[in-house]
GUNUTI-220913 format. One line per 8 residues: number of its first residue (from 1); their letters; for each residue x, y, z of N, C-alpha, C. Coordinates in steps of 0.2 Angstrom, whole numbers, plus 5000, padded with zeros to 4 digits. Example, Ala and Ser with C-alpha at 12.3 -4.5 7.8 and 13.67 -1.06 7.14 Angstrom:
2
1 = AS = 5066,4972,5039,5062,4978,5039,5066,4984,5039  5064,4989,5035,5068,4995,5036,5064,5000,5039
// end
This chain:
202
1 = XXXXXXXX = 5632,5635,5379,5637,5638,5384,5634,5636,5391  5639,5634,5397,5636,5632,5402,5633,5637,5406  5628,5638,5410,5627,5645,5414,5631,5643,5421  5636,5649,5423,5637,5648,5429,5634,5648,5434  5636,5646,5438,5630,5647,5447,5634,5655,5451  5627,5658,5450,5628,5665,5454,5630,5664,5461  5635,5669,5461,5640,5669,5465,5636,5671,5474  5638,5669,5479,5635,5669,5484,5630,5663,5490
9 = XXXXXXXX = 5626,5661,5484,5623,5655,5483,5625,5648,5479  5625,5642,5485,5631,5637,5481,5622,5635,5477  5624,5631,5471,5618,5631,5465,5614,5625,5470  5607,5622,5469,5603,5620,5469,5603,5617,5478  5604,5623,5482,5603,5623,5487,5596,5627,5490  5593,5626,5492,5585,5628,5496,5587,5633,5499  5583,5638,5499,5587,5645,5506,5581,5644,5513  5585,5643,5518,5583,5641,5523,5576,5647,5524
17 = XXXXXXXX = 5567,5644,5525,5563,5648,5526,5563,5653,5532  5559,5659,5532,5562,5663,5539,5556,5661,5542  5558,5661,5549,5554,5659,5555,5548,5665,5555  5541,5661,5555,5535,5667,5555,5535,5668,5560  5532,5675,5561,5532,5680,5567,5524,5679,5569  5524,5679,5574,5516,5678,5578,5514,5686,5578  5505,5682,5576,5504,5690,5576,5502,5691,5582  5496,5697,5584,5496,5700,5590,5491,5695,5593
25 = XXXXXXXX = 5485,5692,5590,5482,5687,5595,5485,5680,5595  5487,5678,5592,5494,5674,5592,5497,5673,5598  5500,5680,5600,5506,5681,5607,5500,5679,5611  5494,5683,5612,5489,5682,5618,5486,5677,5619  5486,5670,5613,5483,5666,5613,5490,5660,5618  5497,5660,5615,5500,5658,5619,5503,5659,5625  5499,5665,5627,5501,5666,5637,5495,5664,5638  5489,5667,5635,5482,5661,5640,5484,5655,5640
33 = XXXXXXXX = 5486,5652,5635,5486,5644,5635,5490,5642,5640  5497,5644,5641,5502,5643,5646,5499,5646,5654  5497,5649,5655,5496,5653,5660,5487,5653,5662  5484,5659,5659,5478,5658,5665,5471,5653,5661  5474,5650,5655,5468,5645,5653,5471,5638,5654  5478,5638,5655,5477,5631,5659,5478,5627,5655  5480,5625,5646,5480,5624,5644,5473,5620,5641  5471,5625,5642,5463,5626,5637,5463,5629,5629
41 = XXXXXXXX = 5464,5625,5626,5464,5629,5618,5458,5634,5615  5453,5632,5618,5448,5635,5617,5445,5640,5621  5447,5641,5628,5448,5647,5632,5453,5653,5629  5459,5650,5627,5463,5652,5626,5461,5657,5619  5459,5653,5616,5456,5658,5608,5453,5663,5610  5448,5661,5616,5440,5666,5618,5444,5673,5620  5450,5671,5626,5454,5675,5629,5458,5680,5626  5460,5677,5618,5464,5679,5614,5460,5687,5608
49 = XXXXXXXX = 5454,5686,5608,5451,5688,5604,5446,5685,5598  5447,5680,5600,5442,5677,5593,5436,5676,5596  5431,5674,5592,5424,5673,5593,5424,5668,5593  5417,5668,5601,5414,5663,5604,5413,5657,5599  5411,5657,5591,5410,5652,5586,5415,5648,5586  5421,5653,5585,5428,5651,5580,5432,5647,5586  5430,5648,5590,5437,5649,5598,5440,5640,5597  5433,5637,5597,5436,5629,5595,5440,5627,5590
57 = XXXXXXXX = 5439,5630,5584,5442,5627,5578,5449,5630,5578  5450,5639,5580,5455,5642,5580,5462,5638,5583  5460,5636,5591,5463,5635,5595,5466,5627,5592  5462,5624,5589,5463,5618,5588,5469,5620,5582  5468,5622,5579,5473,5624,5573,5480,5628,5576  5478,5632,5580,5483,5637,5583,5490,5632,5584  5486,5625,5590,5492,5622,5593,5495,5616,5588  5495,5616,5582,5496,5613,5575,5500,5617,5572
65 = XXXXXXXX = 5501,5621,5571,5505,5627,5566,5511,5626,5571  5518,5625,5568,5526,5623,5569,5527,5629,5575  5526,5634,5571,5529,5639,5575,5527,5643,5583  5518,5642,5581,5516,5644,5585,5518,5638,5594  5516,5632,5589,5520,5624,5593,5527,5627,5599  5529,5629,5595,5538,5630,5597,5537,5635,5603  5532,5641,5601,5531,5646,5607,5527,5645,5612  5525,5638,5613,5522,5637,5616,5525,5634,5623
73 = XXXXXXXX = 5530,5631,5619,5534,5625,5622,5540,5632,5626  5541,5635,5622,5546,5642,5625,5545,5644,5630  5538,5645,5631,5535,5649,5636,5534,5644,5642  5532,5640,5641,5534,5633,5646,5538,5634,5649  5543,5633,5647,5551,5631,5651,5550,5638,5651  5550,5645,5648,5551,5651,5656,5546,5652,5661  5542,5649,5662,5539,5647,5667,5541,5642,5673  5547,5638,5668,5548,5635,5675,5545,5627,5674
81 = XXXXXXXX = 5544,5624,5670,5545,5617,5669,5546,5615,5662  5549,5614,5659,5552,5610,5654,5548,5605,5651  5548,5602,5645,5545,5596,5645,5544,5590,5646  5552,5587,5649,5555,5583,5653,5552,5584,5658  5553,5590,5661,5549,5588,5669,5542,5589,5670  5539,5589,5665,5532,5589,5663,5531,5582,5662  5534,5579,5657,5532,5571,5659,5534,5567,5663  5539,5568,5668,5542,5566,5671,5536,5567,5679
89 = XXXXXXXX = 5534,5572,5680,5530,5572,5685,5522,5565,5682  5522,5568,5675,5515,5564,5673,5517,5558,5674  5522,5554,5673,5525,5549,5675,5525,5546,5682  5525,5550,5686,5525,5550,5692,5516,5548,5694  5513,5552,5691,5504,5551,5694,5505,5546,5689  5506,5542,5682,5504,5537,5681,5505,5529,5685  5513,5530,5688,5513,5524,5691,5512,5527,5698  5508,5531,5704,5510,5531,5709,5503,5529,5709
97 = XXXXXXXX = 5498,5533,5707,5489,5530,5710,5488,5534,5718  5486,5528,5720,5485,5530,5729,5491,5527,5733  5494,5523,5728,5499,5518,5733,5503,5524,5740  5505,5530,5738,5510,5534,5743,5505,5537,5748  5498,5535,5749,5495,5537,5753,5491,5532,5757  5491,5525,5756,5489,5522,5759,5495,5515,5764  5493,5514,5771,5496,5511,5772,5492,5507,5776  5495,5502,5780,5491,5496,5783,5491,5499,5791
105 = XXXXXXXX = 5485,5499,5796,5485,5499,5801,5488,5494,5807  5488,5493,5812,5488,5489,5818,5484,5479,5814  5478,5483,5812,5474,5476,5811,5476,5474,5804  5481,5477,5800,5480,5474,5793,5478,5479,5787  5473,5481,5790,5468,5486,5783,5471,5492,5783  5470,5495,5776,5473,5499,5773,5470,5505,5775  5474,5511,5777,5471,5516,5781,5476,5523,5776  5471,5528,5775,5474,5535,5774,5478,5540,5775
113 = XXXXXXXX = 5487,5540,5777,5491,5542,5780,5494,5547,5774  5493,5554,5777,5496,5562,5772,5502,5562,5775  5502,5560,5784,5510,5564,5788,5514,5558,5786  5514,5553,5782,5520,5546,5781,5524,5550,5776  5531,5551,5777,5535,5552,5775,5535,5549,5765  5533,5544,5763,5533,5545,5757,5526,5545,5753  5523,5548,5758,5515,5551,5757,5517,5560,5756  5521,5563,5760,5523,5571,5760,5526,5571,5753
121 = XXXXXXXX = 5531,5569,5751,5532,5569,5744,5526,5569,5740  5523,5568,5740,5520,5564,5733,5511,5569,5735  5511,5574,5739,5504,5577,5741,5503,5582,5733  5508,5585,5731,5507,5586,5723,5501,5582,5719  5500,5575,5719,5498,5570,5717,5489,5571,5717  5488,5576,5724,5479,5574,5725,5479,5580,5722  5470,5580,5721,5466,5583,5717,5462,5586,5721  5459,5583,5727,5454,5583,5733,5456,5580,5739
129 = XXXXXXXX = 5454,5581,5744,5455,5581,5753,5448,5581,5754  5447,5578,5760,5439,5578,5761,5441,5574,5770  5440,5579,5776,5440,5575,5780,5436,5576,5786  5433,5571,5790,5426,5574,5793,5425,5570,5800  5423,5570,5804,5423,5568,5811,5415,5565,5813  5414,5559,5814,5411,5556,5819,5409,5555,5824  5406,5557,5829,5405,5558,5834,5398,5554,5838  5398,5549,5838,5393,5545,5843,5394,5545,5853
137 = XXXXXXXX = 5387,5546,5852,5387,5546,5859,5381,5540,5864  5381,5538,5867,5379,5534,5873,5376,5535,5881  5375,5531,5883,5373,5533,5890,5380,5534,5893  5384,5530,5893,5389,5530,5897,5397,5531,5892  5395,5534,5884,5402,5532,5882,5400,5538,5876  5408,5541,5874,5406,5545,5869,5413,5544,5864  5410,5541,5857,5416,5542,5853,5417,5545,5846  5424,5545,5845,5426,5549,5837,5428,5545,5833
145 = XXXXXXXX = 5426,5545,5825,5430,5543,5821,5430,5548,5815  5436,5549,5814,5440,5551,5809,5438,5550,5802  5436,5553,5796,5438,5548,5792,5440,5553,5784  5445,5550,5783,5449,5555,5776,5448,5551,5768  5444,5558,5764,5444,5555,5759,5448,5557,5754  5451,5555,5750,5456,5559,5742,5453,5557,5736  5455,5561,5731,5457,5558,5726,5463,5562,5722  5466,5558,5718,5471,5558,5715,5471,5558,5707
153 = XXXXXXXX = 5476,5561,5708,5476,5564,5696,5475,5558,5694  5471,5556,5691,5469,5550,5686,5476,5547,5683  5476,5542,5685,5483,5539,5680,5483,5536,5671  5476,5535,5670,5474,5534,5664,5475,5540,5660  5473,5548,5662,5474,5554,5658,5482,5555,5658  5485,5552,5663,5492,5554,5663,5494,5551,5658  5493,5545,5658,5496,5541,5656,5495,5543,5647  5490,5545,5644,5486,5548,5638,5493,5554,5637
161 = XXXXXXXX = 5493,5557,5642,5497,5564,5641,5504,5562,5641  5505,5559,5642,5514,5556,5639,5512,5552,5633  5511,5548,5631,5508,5546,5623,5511,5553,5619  5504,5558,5620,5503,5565,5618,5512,5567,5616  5514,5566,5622,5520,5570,5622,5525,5566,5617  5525,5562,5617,5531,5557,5613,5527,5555,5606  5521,5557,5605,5518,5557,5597,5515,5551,5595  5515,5548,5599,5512,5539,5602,5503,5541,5601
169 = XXXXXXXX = 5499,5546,5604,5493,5545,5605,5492,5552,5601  5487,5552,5596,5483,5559,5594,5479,5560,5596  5476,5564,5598,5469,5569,5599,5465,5569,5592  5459,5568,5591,5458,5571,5585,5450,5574,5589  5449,5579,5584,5443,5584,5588,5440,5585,5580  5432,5581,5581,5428,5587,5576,5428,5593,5575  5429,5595,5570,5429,5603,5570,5423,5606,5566  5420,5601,5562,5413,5601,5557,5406,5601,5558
177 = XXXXXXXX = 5407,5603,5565,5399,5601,5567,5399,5605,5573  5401,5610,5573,5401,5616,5581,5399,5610,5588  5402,5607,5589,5403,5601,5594,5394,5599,5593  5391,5599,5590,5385,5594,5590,5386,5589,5588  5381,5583,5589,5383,5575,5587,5383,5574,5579  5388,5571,5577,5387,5570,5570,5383,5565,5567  5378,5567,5560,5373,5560,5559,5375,5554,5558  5369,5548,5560,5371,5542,5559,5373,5541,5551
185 = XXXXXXXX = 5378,5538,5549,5379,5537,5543,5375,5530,5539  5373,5532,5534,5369,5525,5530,5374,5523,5528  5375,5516,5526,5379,5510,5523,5375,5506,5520  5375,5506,5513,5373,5503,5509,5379,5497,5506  5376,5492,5508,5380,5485,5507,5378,5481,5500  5383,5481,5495,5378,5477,5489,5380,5471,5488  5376,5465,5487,5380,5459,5488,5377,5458,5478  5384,5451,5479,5383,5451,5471,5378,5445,5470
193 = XXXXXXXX = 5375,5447,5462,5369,5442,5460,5370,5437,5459  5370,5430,5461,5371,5427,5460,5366,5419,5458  5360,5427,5457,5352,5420,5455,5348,5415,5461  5355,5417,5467,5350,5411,5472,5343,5411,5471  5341,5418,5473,5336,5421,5479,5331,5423,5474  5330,5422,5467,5327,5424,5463,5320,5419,5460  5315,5420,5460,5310,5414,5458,5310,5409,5454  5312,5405,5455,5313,5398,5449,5306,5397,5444
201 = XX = 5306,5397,5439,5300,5397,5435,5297,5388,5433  5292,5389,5434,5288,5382,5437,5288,5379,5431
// end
């Protein structure tokens, strides 16, 4: 006799899994990591309540789990940037460097300008400002010079963090050795016998 398919359920269909529910250091792990750690996984653990040990492996594992992933990414865009406009900026530091802030003098040589209109845009971009004055003096003459130092968001890490984002580049982090170096490994190479090297008998 054939068995019917119970009613409700069409037969050999999967029931959609329920979305897990984050526990309590869960929630507090994903507002330190969006918010005051900065996107520190391992602050974020410390932050969260795990111990000073665990905080590395935790956090490494934390932003691996589907869901927690998803919450992360939530909490992002209510914050106010999106993931588009998260790469979109990182895109921006990886192709701009210092081009939006230098430009050529009177004489040719490239000179430091923040008030150039397509340097005001792009001040997002520095990391550091550093600017300091000169002042030589003479018998008969006294003068200034200016001189402005920057640095800018690395375009190589940016450029790493879009990778990141589109699944192009992994991160992999030891988790086996509490960040201590791991041993050199022996290699034991066996070549086959083939009599050369063995004593010939007189």
């Amino acid at each position: 006799m054939e068995q019917q398919p119970t009613k409700g359920a069409p037969p050999d269909q999967p029931q959609p899994e329920k979305e897990k529910k984050l526990t309590k250091h869960e929630k507090l792990f994903v507002e330190a990591y969006c918010t005051t750690c900065r996107g520190n996984a391992s602050a974020a653990a410390r932050w969260a309540g795990y111990s000073e040990k665990s905080a590395a492996i935790i956090g490494y594992e934390n932003l691996r789990k589907p869901y927690i992933a998803k919450a992360v990414s939530q909490r992002f865009d209510e914050l106010g940037m999106t993931t588009g406009e998260a790469v979109s900026l990182l895109t921006d530091f990886a192709r701009d460097g210092l081009a939006p802030f230098l430009f050529p003098d009177e004489g040719g040589q490239l000179k430091v300008n923040l008030t150039n209109p397509k340097a005001e845009g792009k001040l997002g971009h520095l990391k550091k400002i550093k600017q300091y004055t000169t002042v030589t003096t003479g018998e008969n003459f006294v003068t200034e010079k200016t001189t402005v130092e920057i640095e800018v968001v690395d375009p190589l890490a940016a450029i790493a963090k879009i990778l990141e984002a589109h699944g192009k580049l992994v991160s992999r982090t030891d988790i086996t050795s509490g960040g201590k170096p791991l041993p050199a490994a022996n290699v034991l190479v066996y070549l086959p016998d083939n009599s050369r090297d063995k004593p010939t008998n007189p």
